[in-house]
Z-matrix of the N, CA and C atoms (Angstrom, degrees):
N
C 1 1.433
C 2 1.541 1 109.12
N 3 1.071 2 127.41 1 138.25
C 4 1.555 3 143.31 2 -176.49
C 5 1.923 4 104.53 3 -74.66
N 6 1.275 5 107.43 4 -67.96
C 7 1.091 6 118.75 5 177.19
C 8 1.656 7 119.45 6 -65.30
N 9 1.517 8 134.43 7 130.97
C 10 1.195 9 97.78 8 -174.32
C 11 1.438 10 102.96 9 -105.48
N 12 1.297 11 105.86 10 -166.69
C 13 1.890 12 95.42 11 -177.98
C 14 1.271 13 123.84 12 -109.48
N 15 1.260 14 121.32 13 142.22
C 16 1.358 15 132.10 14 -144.44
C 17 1.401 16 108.66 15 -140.81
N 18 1.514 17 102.06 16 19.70
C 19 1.820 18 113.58 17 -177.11
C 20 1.055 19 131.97 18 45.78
N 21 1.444 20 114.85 19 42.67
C 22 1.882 21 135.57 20 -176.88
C 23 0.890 22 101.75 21 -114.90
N 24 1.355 23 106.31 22 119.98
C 25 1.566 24 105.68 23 156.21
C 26 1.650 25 113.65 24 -85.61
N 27 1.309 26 103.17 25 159.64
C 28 1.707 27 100.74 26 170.49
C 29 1.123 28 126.99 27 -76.10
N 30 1.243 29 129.11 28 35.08
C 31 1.425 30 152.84 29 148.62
C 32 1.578 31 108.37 30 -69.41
N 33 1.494 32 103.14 31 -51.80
C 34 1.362 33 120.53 32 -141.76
C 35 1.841 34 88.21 33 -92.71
N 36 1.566 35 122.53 34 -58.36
C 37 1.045 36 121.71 35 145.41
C 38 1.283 37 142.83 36 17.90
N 39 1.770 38 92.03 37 -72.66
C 40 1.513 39 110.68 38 -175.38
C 41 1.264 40 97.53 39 -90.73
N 42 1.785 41 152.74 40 -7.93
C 43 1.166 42 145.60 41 -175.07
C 44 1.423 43 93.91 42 -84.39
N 45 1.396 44 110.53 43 -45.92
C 46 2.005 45 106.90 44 -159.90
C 47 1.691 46 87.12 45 -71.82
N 48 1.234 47 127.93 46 -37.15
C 49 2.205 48 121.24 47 -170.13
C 50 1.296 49 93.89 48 -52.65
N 51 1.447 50 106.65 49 -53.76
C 52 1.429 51 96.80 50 -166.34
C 53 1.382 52 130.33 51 -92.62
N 54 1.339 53 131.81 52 -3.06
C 55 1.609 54 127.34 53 128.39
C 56 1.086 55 127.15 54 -22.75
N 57 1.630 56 92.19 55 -58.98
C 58 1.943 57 108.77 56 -172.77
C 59 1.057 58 110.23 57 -47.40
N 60 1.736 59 108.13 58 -50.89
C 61 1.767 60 110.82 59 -172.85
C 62 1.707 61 107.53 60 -63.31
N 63 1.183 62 108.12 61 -27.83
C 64 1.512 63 114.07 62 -160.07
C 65 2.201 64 81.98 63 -73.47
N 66 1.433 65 91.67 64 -92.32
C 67 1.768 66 89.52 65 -169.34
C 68 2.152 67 100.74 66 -23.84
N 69 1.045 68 131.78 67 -65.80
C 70 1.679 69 132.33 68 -175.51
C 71 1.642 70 93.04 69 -20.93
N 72 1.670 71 102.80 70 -63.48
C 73 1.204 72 116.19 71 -141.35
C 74 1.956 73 104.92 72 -56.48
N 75 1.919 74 107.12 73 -41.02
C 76 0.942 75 108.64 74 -161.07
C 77 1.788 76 92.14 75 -92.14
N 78 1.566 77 135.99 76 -21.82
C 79 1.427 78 100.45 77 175.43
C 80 1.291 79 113.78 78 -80.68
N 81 1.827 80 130.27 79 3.33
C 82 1.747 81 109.64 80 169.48
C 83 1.589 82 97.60 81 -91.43
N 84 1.358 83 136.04 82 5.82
C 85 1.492 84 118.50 83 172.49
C 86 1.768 85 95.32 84 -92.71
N 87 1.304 86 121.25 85 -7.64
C 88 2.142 87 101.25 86 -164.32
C 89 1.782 88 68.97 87 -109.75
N 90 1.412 89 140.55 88 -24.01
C 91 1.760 90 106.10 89 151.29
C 92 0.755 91 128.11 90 -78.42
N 93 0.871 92 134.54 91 -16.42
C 94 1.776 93 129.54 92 153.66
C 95 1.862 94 119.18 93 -48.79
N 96 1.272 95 108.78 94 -42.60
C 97 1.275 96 118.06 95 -165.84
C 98 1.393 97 110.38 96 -73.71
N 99 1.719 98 105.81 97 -44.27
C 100 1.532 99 119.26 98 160.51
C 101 1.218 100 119.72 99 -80.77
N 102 1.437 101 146.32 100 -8.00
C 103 1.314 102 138.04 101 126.30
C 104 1.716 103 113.54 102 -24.86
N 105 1.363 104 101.62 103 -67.01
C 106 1.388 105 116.64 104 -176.64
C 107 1.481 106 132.63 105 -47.44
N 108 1.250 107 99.66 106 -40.94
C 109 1.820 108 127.54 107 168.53
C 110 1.718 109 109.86 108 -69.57
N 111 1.949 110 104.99 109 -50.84
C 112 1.519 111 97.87 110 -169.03
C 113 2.064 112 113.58 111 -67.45
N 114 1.737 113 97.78 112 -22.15
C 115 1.245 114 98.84 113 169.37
C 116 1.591 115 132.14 114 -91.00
N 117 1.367 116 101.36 115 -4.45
C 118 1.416 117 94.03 116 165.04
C 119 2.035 118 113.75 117 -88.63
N 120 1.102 119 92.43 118 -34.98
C 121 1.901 120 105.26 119 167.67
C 122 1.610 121 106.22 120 -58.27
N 123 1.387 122 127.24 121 -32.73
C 124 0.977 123 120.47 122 168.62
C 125 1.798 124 122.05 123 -69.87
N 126 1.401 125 102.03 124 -34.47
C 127 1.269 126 114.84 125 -159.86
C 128 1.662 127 95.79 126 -73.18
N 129 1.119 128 110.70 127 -47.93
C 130 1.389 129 126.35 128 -178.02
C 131 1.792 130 110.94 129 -49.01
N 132 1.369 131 105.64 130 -67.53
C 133 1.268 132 106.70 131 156.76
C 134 1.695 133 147.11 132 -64.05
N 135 1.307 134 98.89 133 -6.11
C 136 1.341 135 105.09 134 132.18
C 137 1.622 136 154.78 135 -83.22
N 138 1.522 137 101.86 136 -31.26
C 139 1.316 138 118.56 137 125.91
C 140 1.373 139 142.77 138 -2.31
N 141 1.948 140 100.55 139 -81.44
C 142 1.461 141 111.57 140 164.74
C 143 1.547 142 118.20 141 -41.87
N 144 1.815 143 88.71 142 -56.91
C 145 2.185 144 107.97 143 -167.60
C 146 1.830 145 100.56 144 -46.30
N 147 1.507 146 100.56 145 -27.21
C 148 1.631 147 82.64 146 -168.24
C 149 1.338 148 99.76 147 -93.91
N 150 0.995 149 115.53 148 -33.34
C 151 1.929 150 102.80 149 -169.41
C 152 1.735 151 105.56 150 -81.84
N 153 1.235 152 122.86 151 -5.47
C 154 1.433 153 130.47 152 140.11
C 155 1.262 154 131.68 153 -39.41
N 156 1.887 155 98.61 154 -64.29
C 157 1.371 156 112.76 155 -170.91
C 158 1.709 157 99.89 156 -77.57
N 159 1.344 158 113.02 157 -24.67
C 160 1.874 159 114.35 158 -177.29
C 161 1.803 160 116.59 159 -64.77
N 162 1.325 161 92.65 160 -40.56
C 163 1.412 162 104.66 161 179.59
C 164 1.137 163 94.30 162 -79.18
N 165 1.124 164 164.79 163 -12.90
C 166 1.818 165 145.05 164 169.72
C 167 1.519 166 121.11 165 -92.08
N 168 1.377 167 91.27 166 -35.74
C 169 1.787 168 95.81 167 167.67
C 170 1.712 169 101.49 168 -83.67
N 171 0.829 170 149.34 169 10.84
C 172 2.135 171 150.16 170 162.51
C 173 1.580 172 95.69 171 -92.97
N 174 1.651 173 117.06 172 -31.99
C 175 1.355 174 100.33 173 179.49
C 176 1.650 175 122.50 174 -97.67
N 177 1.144 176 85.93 175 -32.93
C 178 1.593 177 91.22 176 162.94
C 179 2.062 178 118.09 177 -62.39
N 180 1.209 179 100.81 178 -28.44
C 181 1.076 180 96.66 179 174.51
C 182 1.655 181 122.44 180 -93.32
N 183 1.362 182 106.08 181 -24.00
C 184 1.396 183 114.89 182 162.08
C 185 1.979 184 121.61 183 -66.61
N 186 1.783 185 93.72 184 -28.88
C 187 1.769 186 87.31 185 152.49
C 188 1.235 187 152.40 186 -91.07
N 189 1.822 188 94.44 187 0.05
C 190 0.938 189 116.99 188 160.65
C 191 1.917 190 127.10 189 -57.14
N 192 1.536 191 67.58 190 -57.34
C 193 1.998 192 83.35 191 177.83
C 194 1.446 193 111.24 192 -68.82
N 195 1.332 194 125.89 193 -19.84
C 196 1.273 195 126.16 194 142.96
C 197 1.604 196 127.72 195 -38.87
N 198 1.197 197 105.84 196 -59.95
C 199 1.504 198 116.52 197 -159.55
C 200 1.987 199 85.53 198 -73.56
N 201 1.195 200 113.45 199 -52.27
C 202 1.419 201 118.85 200 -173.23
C 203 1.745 202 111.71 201 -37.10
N 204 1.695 203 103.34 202 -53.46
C 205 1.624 204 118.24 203 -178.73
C 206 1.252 205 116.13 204 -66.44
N 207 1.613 206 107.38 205 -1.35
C 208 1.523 207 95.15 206 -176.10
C 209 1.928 208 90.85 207 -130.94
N 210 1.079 209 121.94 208 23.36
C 211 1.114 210 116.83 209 -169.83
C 212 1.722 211 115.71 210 -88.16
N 213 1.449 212 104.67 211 -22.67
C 214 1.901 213 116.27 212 146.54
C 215 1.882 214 103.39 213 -21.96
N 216 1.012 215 84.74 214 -82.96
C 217 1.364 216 125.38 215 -159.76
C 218 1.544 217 87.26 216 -45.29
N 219 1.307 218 147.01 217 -69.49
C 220 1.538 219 170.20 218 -118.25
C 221 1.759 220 88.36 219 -103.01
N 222 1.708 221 118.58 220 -41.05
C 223 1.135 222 128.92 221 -145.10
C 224 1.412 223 107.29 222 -94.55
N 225 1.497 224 121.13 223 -36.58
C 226 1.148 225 154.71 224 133.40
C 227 1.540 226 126.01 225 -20.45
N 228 1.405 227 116.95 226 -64.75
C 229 1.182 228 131.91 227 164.51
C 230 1.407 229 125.21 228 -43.99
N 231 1.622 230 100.41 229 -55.37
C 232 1.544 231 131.71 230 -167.91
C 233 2.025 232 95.15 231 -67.39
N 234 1.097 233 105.92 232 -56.16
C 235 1.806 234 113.41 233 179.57
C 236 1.462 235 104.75 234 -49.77
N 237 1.678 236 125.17 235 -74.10
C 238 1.474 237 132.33 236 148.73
C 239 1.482 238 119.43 237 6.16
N 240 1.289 239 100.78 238 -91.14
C 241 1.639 240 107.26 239 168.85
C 242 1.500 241 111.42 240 -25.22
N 243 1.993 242 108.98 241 -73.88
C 244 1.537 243 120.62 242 -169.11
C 245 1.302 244 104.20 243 -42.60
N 246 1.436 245 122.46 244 -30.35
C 247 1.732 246 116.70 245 -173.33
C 248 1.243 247 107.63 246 -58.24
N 249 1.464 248 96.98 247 -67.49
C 250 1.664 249 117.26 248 -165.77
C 251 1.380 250 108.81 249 -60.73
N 252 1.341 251 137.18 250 -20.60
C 253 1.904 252 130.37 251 155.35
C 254 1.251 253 89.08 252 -83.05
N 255 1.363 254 163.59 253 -13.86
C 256 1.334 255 145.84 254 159.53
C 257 1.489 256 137.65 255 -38.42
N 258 1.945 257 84.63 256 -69.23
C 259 1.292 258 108.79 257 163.18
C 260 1.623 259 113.18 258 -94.55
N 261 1.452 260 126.04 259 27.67
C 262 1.812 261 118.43 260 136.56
C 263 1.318 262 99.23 261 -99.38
N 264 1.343 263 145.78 262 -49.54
C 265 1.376 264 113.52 263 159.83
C 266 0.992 265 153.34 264 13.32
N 267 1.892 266 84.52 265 -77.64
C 268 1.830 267 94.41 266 179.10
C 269 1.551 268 99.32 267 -89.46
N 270 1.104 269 131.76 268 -5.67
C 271 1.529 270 114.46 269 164.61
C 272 1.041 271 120.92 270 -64.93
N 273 1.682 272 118.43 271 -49.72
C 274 1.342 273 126.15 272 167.30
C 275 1.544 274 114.35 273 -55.91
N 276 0.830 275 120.54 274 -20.99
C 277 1.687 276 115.52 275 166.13
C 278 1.137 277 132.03 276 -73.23
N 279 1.233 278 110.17 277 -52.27
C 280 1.848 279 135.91 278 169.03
C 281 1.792 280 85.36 279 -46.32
N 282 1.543 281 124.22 280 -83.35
C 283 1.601 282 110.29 281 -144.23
C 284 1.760 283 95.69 282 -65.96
N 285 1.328 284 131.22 283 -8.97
C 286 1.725 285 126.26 284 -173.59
C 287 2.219 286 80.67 285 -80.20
N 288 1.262 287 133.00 286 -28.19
C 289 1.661 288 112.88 287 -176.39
C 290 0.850 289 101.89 288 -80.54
N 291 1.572 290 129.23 289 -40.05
C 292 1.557 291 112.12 290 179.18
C 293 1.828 292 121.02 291 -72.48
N 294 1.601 293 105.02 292 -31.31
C 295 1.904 294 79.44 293 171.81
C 296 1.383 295 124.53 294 -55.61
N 297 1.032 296 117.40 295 164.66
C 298 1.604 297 133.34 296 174.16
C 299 1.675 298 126.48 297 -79.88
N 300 0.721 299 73.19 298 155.49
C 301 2.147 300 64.95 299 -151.29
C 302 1.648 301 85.15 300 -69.66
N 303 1.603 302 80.82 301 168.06
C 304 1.967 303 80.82 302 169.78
C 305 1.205 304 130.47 303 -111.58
N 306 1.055 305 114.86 304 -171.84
C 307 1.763 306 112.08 305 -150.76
C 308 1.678 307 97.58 306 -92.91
N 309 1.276 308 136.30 307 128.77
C 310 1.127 309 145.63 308 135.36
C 311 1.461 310 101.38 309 20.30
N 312 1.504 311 127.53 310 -77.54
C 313 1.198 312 131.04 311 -132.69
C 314 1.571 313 87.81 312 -79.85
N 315 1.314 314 115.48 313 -54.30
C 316 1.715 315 120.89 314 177.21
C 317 1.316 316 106.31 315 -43.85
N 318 1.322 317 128.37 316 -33.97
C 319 1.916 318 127.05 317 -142.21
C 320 2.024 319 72.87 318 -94.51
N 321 1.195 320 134.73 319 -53.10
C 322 1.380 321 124.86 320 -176.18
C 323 1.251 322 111.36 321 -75.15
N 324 1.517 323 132.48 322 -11.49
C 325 1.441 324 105.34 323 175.00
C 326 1.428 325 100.08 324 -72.22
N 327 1.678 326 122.83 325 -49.78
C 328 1.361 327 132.84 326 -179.58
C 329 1.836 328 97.38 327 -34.79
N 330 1.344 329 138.41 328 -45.52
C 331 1.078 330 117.95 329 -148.14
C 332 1.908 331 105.34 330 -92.06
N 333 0.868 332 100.37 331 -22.42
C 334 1.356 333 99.01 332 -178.62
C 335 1.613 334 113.87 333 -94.41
């Protein structure tokens, strides 16, 4: 005999198969159920991440359009300034034509 004996009848057999199927049957339905739960908890929290991440890029872009509406103003300023080191520039230039050059003896102490 292949099988050896283990004092079952096939009565007894068919009670333990079909438990088995029964317990199988009910732990792929409580994964299923927690399948079901971990993807709606997921879904949810993905959810949040985006209407998180939506509201920061509307504000970032709303300070953008800020910075843009006032960028006249920014553009203005920035030119202003460039004048005014422009014209000290050329002030500072003008009084360096009028000094007098220097003397030889000074221009070699400087060099050595």
């Amino acid at each position: 005999m292949i099988c050896p004996d283990l004092g079952l009848t096939m009565d007894a057999l068919e009670v333990i198969l079909a438990a088995l199927g029964v317990i199988l049957t009910a732990l792929v339905i409580g994964i299923a159920i927690l399948t079901w739960w971990g993807y709606r908890d997921l879904k949810q929290a993905a959810i949040q991440k985006a209407t998180e991440v939506a509201v920061d890029e509307v504000k970032k872009y709303l300070e953008m359009a800020d910075d843009q509406a006032k960028s006249p103003d920014r553009l203005i300023s920035k030119i202003a300034d460039a004048v005014d080191d422009l014209s000290e520039y050329m002030a500072m230039s003008k009084v360096q034509e009028t000094r007098p050059p220097q003397s030889n003896q000074e221009g070699e102490k400087v060099k050595r």
